[in-house]
C-alpha positions as CSV (number, residue, x, y, z in Angstrom):
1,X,-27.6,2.5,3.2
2,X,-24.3,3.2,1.1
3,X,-22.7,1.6,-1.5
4,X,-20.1,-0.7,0.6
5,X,-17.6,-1.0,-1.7
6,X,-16.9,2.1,-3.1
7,X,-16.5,2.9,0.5
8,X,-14.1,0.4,1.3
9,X,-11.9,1.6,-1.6
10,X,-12.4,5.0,-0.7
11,X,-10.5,3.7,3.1
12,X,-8.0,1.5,1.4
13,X,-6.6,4.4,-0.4
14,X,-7.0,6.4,3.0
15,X,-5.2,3.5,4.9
16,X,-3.0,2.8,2.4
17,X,-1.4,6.1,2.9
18,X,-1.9,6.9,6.6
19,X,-1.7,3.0,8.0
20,X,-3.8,1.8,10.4
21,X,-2.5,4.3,13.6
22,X,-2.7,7.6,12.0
23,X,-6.2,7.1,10.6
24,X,-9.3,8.5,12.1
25,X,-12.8,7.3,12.3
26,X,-13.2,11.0,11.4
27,X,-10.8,10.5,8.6
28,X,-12.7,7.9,7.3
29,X,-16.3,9.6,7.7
30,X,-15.0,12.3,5.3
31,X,-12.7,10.1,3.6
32,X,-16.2,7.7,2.6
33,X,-18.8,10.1,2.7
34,X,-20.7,7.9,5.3
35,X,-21.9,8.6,8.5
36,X,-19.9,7.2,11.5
37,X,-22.9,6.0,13.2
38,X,-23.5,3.9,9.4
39,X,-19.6,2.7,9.7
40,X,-19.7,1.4,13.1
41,X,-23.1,-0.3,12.1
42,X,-21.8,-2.3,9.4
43,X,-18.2,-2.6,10.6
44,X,-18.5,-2.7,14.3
45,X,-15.1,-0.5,15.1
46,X,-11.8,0.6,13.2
47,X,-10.3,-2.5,13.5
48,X,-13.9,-4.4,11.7
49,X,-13.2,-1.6,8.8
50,X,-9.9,-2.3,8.4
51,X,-10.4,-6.3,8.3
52,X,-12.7,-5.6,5.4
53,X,-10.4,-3.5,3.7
54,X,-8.1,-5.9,3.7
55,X,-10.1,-8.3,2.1
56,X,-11.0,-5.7,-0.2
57,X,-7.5,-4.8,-1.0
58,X,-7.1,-8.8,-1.3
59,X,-9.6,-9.1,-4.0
60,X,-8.6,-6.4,-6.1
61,X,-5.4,-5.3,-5.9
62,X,-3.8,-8.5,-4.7
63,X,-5.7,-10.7,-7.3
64,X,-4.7,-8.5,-10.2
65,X,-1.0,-8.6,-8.3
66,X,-0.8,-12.4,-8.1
67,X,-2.7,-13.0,-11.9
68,X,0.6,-14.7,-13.1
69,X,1.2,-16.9,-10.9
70,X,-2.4,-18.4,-11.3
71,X,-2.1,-18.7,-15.0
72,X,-1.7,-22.2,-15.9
73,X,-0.5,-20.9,-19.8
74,X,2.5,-19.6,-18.4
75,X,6.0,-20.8,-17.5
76,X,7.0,-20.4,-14.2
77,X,10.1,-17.9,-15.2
78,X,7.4,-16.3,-16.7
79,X,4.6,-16.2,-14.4
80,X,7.3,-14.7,-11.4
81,X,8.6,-12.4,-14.4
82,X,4.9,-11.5,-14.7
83,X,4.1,-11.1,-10.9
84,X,7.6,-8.8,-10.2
85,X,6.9,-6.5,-13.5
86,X,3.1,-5.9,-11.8
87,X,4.7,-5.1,-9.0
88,X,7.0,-2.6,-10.5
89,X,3.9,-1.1,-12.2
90,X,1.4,-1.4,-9.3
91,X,3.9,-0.1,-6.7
92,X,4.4,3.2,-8.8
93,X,1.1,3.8,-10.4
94,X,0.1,7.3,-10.3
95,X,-3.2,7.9,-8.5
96,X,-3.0,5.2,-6.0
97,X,-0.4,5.1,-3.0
98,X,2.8,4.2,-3.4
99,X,3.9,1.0,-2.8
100,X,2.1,-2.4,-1.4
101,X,-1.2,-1.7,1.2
102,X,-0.1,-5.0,2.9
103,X,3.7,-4.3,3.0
104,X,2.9,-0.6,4.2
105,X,0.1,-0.9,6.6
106,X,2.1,-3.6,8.6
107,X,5.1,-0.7,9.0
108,X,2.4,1.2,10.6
109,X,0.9,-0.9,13.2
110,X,2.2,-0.5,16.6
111,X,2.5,-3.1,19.1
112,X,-1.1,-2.2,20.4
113,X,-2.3,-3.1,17.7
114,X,-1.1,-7.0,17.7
115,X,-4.8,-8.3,15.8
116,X,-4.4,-6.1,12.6
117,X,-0.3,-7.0,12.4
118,X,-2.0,-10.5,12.7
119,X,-4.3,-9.6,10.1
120,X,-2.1,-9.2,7.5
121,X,0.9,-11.1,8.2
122,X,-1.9,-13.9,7.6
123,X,-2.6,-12.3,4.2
124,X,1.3,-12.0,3.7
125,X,1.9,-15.7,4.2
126,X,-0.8,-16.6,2.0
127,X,0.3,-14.6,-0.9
128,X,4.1,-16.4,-0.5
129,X,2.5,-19.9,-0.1
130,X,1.1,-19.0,-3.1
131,X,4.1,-18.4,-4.9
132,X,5.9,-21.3,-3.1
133,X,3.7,-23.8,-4.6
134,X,3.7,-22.2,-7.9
135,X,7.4,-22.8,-7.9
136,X,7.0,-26.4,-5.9
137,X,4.6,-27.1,-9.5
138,X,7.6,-25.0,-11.4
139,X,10.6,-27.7,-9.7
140,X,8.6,-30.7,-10.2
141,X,7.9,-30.0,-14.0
142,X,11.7,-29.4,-14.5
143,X,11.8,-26.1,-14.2
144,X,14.1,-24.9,-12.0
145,X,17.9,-26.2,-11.1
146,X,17.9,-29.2,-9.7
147,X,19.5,-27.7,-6.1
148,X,17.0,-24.6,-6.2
149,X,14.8,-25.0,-2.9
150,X,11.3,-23.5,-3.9
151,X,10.3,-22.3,-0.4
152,X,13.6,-20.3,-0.1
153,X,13.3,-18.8,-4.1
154,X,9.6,-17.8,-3.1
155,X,10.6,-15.9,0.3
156,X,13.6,-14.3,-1.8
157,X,10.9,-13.4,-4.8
158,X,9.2,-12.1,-2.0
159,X,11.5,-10.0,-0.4
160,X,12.4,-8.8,-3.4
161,X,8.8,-7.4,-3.7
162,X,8.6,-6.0,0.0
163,X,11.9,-3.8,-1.0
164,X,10.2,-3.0,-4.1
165,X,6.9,-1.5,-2.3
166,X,9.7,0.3,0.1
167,X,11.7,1.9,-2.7
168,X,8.4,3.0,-4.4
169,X,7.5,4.6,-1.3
170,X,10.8,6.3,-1.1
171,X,10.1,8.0,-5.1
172,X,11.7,4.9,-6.8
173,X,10.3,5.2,-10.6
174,X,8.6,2.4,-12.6
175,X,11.7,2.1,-14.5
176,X,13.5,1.8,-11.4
177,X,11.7,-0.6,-10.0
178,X,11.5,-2.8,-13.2
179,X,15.6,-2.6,-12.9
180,X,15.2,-4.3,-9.5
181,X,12.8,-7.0,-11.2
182,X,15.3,-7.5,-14.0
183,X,18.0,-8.3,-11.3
184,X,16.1,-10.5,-9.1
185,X,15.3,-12.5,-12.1
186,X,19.0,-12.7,-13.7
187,X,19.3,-14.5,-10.7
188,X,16.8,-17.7,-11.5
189,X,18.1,-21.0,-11.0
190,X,16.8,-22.0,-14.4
191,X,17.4,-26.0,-14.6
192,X,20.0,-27.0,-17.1
């Protein structure tokens, strides 16, 4: 037996920096510690591992990611503020990848390998209907412009993040990236 979720962060790390292609069973026996026979037991194959590191990755990184825009307390300027400036932090914090596991991974998944690319472009569009509805709530307490279309401010908010997690990748610096959040959200149709 082994400890299952130490594992599975030991493989989101190794994922997270390799994507899905360019990682090994082999990598992720000496990546985890465990034995491959005890991986394929309790995952079934790569692509089982992988599904569970997403979810892993989705309830630990991505909940701490999204925290803003669940918090009821704040405004919806400020729960987007909140979500872009984790980015900036999460994206370029030292001793984890840089960058987003779900923005990343899905560069590295070739054509092949159409069920993981499915995998997380699910996750993806969950995490942006998320933040669409918190800015549908935002509009229909008054606070947005009265023209602002929340579905096209969330996939913008969102895009904004994606380039974020690339720019990261590419040695952009915390400050950096909080520069990038700054502009995005100079740009809020605040209602008037």
């Amino acid at each position: 037996m082994f400890d299952t979720d130490a594992a599975l962060d030991k493989a989101v790390r190794l994922f997270w920096q390799r994507g899905y292609e360019a990682t090994s069973m082999a990598d992720l026996v000496a990546e985890t510690g465990v034995a491959a026979a005890s991986l394929y037991a309790a995952f079934g194959n790569k692509a089982g591992l992988f599904a569970a590191v997403i979810e892993r990755y989705a309830a630990t990184f991505s909940v701490h990611l999204y925290a803003p825009i669940n918090d009821p307390a704040l405004s919806t300027y400020e729960a987007v503020k909140g979500l872009l400036e984790r980015a900036a932090s999460s994206f370029s914090e030292p001793g984890t990848p840089a960058g987003c596991f779900m923005y990343s991974a899905a560069a590295a998944v070739s054509p092949a390998s159409a069920a993981i690319e499915c995998l997380l472009r699910d996750k993806r569009l969950a995490a942006e209907a998320l933040l669409i509805e918190r800015l549908q709530r935002g509009a229909a307490q008054g606070e947005l412009a009265a023209n602002a279309d929340p579905a096209v401010l969330g996939k913008f908010i969102n895009t904004v993040m994606e380039g974020m997690s690339v720019q990261a990748r590419d040695g952009a610096t915390i400050n950096e990236l909080l520069s990038i959040a700054k502009m995005a959200l100079d740009r809020w149709p605040a209602a008037i």
